[in-house]
C-alpha positions as CSV (number, residue, x, y, z in Angstrom):
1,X,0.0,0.0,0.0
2,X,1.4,3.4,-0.6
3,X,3.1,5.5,1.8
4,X,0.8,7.5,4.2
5,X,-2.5,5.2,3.5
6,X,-3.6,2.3,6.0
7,X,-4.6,-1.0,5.0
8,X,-7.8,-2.3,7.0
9,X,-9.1,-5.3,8.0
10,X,-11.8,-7.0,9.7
11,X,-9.7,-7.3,12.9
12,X,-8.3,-3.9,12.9
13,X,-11.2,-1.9,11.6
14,X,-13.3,-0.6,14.7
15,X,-9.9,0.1,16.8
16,X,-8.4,2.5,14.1
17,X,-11.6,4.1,13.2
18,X,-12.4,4.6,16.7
19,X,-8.8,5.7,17.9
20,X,-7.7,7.8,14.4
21,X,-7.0,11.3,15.7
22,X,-8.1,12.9,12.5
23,X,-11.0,12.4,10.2
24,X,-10.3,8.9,8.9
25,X,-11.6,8.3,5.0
26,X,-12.3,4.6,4.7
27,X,-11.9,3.6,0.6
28,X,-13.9,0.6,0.0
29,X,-12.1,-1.4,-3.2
30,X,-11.3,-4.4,-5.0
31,X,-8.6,-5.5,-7.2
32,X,-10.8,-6.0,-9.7
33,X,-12.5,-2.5,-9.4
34,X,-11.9,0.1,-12.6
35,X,-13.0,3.2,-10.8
36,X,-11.1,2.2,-7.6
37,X,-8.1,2.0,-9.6
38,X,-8.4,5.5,-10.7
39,X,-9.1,7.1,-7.7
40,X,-6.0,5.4,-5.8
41,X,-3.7,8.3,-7.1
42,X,-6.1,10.7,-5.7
43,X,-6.6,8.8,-2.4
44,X,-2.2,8.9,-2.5
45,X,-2.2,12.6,-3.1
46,X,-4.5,13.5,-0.3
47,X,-2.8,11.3,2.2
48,X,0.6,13.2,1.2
49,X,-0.4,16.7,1.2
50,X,-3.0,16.6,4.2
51,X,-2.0,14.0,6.9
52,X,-2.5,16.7,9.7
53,X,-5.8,16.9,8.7
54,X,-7.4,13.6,7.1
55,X,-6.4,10.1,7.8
56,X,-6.6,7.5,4.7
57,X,-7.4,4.1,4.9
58,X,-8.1,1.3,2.1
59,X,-10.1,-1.7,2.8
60,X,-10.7,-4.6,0.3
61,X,-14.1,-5.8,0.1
62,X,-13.3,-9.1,-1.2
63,X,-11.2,-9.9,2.0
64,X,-13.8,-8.2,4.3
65,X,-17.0,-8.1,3.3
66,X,-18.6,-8.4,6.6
67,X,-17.3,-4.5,7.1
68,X,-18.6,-3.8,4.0
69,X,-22.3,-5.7,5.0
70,X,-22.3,-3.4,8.1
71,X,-22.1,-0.3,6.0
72,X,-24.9,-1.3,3.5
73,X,-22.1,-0.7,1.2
74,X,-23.5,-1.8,-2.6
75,X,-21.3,-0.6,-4.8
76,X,-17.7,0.6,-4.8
77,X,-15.6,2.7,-5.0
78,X,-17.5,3.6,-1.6
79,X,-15.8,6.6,0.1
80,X,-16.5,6.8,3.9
81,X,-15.1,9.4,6.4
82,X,-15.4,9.2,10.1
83,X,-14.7,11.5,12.9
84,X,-14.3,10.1,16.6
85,X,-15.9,6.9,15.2
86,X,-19.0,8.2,13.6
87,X,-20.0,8.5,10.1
88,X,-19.9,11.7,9.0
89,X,-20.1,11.4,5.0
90,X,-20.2,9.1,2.4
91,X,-19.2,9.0,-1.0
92,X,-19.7,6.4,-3.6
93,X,-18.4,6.5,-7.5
94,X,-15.3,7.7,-8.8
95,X,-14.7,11.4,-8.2
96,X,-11.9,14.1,-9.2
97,X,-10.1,15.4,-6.6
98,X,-11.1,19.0,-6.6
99,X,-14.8,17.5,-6.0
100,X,-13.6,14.9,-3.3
101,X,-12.2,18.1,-1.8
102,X,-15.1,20.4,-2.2
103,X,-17.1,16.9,-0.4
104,X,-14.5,16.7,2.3
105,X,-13.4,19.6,3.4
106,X,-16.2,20.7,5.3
107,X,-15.3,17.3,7.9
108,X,-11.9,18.2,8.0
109,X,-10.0,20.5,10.9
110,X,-8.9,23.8,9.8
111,X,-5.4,24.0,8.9
């Protein structure tokens, strides 16, 4: 996984959402996914030039789809950020960056 992005799991989810001390944006993918390919880039950009203010983490449906069954998530890529544990937004379908911004910003600490 690339620098600055966390790899989830079914055993680690709940402790690193619950504990991140920033916003934490979940990326819901598969290998096999088109548009989860082409928003990784983004996802690696994001991480790089905001980790004081956002936390990003990847987690592979395939592998754990009983984290993806508890977030009625249906179709991917499925974008979701959390603050303190909660679900504060979702976001599903490739996006550009300057829109998964716009989306997030609002979520994120002022820096």
């Amino acid at each position: 996984m690339a620098a600055g992005i966390i790899t989830l799991t079914s055993s680690t989810f709940d402790e690193t959402v619950n504990s991140a001390s920033t916003p934490i944006l979940v990326d819901f993918w598969a290998e096999w996914c088109g548009p989860c390919k082409q928003i990784a880039p983004i996802l690696e950009q994001i991480a790089a030039e905001k980790p004081e203010s956002i936390t990003i983490a990847k987690l592979n449906i395939d592998e754990y789809g009983d984290i993806a069954s508890r977030f009625n998530v249906m179709s991917i890529p499925t974008l979701l950020l959390f603050d303190k544990g909660e679900l504060k937004h979702t976001m599903v379908g490739a996006k550009p960056k300057g829109r998964m911004l716009e989306e997030l910003t609002p979520f994120l600490p002022i820096s």
